[in-house]
Structure formats: C-alpha cells, structure tokens
C-alpha positions in Angstrom: 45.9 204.1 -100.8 49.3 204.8 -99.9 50.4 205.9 -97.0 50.9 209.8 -96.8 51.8 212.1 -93.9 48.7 214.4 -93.2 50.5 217.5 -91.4 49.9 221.0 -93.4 51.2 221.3 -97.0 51.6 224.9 -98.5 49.8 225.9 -101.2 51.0 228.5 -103.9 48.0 230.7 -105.5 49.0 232.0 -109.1 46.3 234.6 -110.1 45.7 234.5 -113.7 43.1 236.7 -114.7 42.0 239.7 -112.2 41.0 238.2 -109.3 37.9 240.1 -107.3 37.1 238.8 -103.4 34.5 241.3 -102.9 34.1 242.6 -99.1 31.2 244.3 -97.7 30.4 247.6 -98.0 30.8 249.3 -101.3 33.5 252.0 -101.4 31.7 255.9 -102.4 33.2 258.5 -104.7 33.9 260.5 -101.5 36.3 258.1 -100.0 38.6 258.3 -102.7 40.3 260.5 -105.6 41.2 259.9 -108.9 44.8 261.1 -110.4 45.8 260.0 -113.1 46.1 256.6 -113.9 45.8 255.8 -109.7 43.1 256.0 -107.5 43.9 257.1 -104.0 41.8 256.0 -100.8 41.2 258.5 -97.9 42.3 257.4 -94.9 39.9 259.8 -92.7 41.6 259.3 -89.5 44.7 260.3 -90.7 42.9 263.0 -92.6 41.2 265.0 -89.4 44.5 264.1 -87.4 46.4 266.6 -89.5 43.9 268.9 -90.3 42.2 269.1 -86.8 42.8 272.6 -86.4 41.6 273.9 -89.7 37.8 274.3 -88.4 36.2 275.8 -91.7 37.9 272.6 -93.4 36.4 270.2 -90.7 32.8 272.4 -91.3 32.6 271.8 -95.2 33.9 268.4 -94.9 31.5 267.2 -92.0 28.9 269.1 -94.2 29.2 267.2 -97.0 29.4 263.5 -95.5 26.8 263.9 -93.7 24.5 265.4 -96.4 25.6 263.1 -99.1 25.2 265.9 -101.9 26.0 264.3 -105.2 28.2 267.4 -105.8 30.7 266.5 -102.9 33.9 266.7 -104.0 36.3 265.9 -101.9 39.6 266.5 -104.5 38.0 269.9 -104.6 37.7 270.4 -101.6 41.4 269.2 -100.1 42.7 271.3 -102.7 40.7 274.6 -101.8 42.6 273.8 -98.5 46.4 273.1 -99.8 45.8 269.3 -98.4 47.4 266.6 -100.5 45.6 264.3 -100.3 48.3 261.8 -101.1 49.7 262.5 -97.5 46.4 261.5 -96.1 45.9 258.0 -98.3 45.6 255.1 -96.9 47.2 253.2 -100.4 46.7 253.6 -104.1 46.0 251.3 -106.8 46.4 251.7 -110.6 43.3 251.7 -112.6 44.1 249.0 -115.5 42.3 250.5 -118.3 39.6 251.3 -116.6 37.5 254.1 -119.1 34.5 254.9 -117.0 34.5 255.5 -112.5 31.3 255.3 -111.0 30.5 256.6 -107.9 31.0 253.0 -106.1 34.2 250.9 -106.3 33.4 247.0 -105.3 36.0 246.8 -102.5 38.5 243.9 -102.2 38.4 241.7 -98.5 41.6 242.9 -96.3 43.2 242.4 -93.1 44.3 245.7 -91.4 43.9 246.7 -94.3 46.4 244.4 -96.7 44.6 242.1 -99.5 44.6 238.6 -98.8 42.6 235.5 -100.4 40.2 233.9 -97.5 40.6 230.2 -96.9 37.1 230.1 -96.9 37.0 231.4 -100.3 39.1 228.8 -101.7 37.6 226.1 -99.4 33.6 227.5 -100.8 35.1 227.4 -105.2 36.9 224.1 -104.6 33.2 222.4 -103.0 31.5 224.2 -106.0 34.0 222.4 -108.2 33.6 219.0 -106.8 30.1 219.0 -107.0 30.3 219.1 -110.2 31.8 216.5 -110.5 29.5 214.3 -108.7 28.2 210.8 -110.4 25.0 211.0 -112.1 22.7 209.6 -108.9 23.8 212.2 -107.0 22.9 214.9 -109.9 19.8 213.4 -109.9 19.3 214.0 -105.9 19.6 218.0 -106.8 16.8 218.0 -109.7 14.5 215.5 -107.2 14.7 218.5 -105.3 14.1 221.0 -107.7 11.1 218.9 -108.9 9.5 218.9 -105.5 9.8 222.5 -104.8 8.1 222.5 -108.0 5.1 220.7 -106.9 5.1 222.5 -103.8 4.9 226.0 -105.4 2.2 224.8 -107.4 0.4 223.3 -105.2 0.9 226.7 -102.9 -2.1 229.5 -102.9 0.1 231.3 -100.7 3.7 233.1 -101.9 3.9 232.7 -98.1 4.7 228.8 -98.0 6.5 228.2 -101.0 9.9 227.3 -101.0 13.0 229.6 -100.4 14.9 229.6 -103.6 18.1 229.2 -101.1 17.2 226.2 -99.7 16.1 224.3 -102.4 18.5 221.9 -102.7 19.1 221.5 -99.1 18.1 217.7 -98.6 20.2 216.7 -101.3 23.1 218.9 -99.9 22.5 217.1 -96.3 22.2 213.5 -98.1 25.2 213.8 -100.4 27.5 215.6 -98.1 25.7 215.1 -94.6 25.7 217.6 -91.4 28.8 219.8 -91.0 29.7 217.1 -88.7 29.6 214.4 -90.9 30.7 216.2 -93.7 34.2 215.0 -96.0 34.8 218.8 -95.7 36.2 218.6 -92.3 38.6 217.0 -93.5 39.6 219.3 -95.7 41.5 222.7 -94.1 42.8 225.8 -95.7 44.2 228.9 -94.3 44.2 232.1 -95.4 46.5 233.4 -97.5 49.5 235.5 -97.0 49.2 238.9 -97.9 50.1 241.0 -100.9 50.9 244.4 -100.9 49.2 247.3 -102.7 51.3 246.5 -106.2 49.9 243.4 -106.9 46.4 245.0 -106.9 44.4 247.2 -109.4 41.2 248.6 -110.0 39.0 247.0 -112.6 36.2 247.6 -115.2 33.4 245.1 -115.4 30.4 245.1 -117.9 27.5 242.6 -118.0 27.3 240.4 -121.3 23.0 239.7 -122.1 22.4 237.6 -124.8 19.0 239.3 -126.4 17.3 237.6 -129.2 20.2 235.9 -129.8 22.3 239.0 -130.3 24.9 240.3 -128.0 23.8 243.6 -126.0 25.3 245.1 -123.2 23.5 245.8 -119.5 22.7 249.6 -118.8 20.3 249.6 -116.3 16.9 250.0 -118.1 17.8 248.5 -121.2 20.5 246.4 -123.2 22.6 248.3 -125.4 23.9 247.1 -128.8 27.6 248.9 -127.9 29.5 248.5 -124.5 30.3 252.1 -124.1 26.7 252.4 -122.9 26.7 249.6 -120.8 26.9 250.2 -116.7 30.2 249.8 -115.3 31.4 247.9 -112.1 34.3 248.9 -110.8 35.9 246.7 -108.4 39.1 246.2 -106.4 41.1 243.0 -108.0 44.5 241.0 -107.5 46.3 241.3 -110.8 47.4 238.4 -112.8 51.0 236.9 -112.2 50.3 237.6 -108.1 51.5 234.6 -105.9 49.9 234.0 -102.6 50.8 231.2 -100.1 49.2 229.4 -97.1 48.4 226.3 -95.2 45.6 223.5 -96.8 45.4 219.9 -95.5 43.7 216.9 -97.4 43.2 214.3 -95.1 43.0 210.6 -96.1 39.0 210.9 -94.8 38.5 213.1 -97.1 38.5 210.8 -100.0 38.3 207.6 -98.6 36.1 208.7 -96.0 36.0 206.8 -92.0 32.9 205.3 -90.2 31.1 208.2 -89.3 32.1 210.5 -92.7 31.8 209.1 -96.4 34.5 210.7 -98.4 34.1 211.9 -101.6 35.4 209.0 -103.6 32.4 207.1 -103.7 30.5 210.2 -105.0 32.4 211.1 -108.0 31.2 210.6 -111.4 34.7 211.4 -112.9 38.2 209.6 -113.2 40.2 210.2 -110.8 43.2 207.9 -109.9 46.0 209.7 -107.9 47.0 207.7 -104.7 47.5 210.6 -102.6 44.7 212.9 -101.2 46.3 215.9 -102.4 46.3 214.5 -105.8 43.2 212.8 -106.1 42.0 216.1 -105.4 43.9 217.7 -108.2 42.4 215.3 -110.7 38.6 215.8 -109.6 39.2 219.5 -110.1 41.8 219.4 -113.2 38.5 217.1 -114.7 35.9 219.9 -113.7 37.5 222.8 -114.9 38.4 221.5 -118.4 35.0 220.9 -118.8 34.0 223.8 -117.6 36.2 225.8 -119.4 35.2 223.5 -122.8 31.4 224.7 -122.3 32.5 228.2 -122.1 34.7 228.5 -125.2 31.4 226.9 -126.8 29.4 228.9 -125.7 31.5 232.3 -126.0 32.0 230.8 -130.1 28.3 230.8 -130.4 28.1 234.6 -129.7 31.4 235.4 -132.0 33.8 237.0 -128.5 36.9 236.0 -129.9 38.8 237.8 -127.6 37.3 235.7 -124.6 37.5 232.3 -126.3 41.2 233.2 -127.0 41.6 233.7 -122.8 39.8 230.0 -122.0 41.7 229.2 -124.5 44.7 230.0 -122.7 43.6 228.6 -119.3 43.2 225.4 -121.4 46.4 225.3 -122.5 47.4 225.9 -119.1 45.4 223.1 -117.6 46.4 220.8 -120.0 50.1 221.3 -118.9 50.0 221.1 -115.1 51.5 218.9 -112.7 49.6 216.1 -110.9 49.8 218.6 -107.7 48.4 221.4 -109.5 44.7 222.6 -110.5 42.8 225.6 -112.2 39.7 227.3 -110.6 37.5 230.3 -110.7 37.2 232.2 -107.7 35.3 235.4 -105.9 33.0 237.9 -107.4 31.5 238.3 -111.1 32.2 234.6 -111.7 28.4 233.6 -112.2 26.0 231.2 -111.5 27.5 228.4 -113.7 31.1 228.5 -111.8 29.2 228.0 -108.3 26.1 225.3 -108.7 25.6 222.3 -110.3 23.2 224.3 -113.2 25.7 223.3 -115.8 23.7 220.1 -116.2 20.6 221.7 -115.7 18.3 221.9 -119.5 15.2 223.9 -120.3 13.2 221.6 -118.3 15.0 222.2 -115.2 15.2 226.0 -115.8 11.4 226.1 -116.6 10.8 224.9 -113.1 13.2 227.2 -111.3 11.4 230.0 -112.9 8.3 229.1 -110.8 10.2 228.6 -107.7 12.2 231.8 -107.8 9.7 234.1 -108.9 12.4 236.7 -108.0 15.2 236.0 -110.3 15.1 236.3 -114.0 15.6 232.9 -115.5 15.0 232.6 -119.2 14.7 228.7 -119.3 15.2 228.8 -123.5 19.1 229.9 -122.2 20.1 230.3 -118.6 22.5 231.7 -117.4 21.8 234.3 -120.4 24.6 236.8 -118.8 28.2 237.0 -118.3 30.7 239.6 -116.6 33.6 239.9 -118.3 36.1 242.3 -117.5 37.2 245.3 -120.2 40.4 247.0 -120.7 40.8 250.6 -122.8 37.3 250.3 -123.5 37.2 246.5 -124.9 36.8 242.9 -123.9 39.5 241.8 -122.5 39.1 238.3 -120.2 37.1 236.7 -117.5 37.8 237.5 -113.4 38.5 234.9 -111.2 40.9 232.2 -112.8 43.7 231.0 -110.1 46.1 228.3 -110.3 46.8 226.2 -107.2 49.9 224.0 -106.6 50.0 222.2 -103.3 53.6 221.7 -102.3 
C-alpha cells in the first residue's frame, strides 16, 4: 500500500434527502406553535423571564403543564395575554409540506441547541455498511448464530432463558470484529460535525409503508389503510437536502490492513475493492454496498408500483455512479429501517422463520421481511426516502 500521511482529513456531508438524527425526548404540542407555514419552539426560560410579573399568566400556564389537559393551548393562551410568542422562541423551522401535526414532533440531536450530525452517527451507518459487505464466511458466522439461538429457544421451557434478540449475533460480532480493543474501528475516527443553522432545517411528514396481501396499505395504528391520508403521521425535525456539514475523520492504514494485535478489514471483505489509500479503499467498500443496496430497493419499490420512490433511488444511483474515488453515498439516522442497519439483506424465509421464534416480540413475517418502509410525504404524497448523505473526504 502506498504510503499516505495519517493526520485528520475533512470530510464534507452533502444531505440529499431529509436527513432525521433523532434525539431523545419527543417534542409535545405544548412546547411549540404553529403559524403558518413555520413552527415556532418555546423557549420557556425566556418565556417566564419576561412574563414573570404577570401572576394570572404564570397560574394558567403552570396549570396546564402540570395537568397535561389535552386542551392546553398554549397559542391561545400567549395570545389571551398579548405575548408573542415569536419573542419568546427559541428558533423556527419551516414545515415542508407537512399536511397533518401531531401532538409529538421527533426532535433533531443539537448542541446548545444548533443541529449538528454526531460522529458517532456516521461512524455507527458506515460499520452497518461495511458489514455488508463482508465475504460470505463471515455472513455465514451471523446465521450460525441465529441458528443457535434457534435451538436454544427451542430447547427453552422458560421465556426466561432464551436468548435476547439484541445479542444474538454477539459472538459473530466479537469474532469478526473482535473487542473494542482489538477492533479495525479504532482506527477509524470521526468528529462531529460543524453546525448548521436553523435554515438548513425543516419539519417533516413521515408515513409507514405495510405491504398487506401483497397490496400497498398505509399504517394507522389499529389497522392498515388502503389511502395515506388515514395513515399515522411522524413528524420529525430533519436537515434539508443541499445542507453541507464539515468535520474531522481519520482512516488509518490499520484500519484496512490491519497490525498484530487488530485484523483490518481487508481480509474480511467479500467485495472489490482496490484503492491504495485508506480513505479510498474505504470509498469503494461503501460506493459497492450502497449500489447494491440501493439496486434491491428500486426492485423492490417496482414490485409495489411507487414510482415516485424508484425515481429518487434512481437518482441517488445516478449519483453514485458519478462520484469521485474520495466520495461515497450512505443512509443515515432515524426511519431508515432494518435493512440499512443489519446484515438481513441476505437473510431469506428460512432465516426470517427462525428470528420469529427468537424475537417473539417483534413482528416478522418471514414470507417478506422487512414488510414496511418509512418514506417521507410532501403536500399530502410520496415524495422520497430520509437519510441519504453524500460524503467526500478531502
């Protein structure tokens, strides 16, 4: 391998479809207002600060906080007190065709409160990505696993000592990529990114695709509806498309190649890859995953007639198939399914059959799993997929 400097390269985030890091707790319908096309987010601090003095205001807005009556208001109530609530927001974002609020908005992760994408975030998607990419004995190590929880379950009178859906695949994890310590993933470091401000984000709609019978219908809690206007909605904080974040991400040589206590990931991969440089080899693993990622999707999404979402992979594919050698695609952050993040995609009905008795809590359908798919709507129809970011390392 050639020789190549290992000090901190800067990498360039494009967003291009809404990107969703999802933080923790869900924002309520009382922590923000709606006007017109923006939604503005109470800062509360700010709010009593200014308002300290105004006790009857402080009464009916402690009162309904605290009681959580569904018919809390709080635009009502600021304006039954001349408060503009504008004043006393902590930012606004634009709601991008969003038809339907629900009383929750999925929250984006911040810093002081500015948007950023976590390192870790990347770092966890580009893992997913290359262990996909893994050569077929390794594959194999994941459904050895599977097989044996298998057994175990069913060879388990007791719920009790089964085996924990989560750790499933935990000995081929430790075998393929060994201890934190001896993992190739030390050796690769990414920081956070920089910040954007308020503009680059928006609020989103998001509706849950479930393939029924063959048929498309649409999630609505208790049933699946035949019409997406009666579907559930999420609403969640995203960074819009055409966003650029920057940060810090180092690919050592061990990485790939690996040293004598950590074996890189060169000798694990099932695809071809032949950059010289860390940085690119890295580039080609993922550039390799996500085309056939994205290939499987526009199949799939032609089965079930969405034109409008195989004309976005479609898109991303033309995309990917004109980047530079320091430059890859991947999905990111929230709604992007079970298929973007585990090495299922090779899985078949006799893999799914036994994950069904091993997770007795999920719903796998082992005929076609994953059998959903969030897709994110615009005015009220189908617009694209959340999650897709370029990546150029500079």
């Amino acid at each position: 391998m050639a020789h190549e400097p290992f000090e901190s390269r800067t990498y360039e985030i494009e967003v291009l479809t809404p990107t969703i890091i999802g933080g923790q707790d869900k924002i309520q319908s009382f922590e923000f207002v709606k006007d017109g096309d923006y939604l503005y987010f109470i800062n509360f601090d700010r709010l009593l600060e200014e308002n300290l003095f105004k006790e009857s205001f402080i009464d009916e807005l402690s009162r309904g906080l605290s009681t959580g009556d569904r018919d809390f208001n709080i635009k009502d109530v600021l304006a039954r007190y001349n408060i503009d609530f504008k004043n006393s927001s902590k930012y606004r974002l634009k709601l991008e065709g969003v038809k339907r609020i629900s009383k929750e908005v999925v929250p984006f992760v911040k810093s002081a409160g500015r948007f950023y994408i976590p390192g870790s975030s990347l770092k966890g998607a580009i893992r997913s990505f290359v262990t996909k990419a893994l050569n077929r004995n390794f594959i194999q190590l994941y459904e050895n696993d599977l097989s044996s929880a298998y057994q175990k379950t069913l060879n388990s009178a007791d719920r009790r000592n089964s085996v924990d859906p989560k750790y499933v695949c935990k000995d081929a994890e430790e075998k393929i990529f060994a201890t934190p310590y001896e993992s190739p993933f030390k050796h690769l470091k990414i920081s956070d990114s920089d910040f954007v401000s308020s503009e680059n984000a928006g609020v989103y709609e998001i509706k849950v695709m479930n393939i029924c019978g063959g048929q498309v219908k649409w999630f609505a809690g208790r049933s699946n509806e035949d019409v997406p206007d009666r579907a559930v909605s999420i609403i969640a904080e995203g960074i819009k498309p055409g966003a650029k974040l920057i940060g810090s991400i180092k690919v050592e040589k061990d990485f790939v190649e690996g040293n004598q206590v950590v074996r890189g990931i060169k000798e694990k991969i099932g695809v071809n890859a032949s950059a010289t440089s860390p940085t690119e080899f890295l580039a080609d693993v993922l550039k390799v995953v996500s085309k056939d990622y994205i290939q499987r999707e526009i199949n799939f999404y032609t089965r079930y007639k969405q034109a409008q979402i195989v004309s976005e992979y479609q898109k991303l594919l033309n995309v990917l198939n004109s980047l530079d050698k320091n430059q890859f695609l991947i999905q990111i952050g929230f709604s992007t399914g079970y298929l973007s993040k585990t090495v299922g995609i090779f899985f078949n009905k006799n893999h799914f059959e036994k994950l069904a008795k091993v997770d007795r809590q999920s719903k796998i359908y082992p005929e076609l799993f994953p059998k959903t798919r969030r897709l994110v709507f615009k005015n009220g129809q189908v617009w694209t997929v959340p999650g897709w970011i370029k990546v150029t390392i500079k």
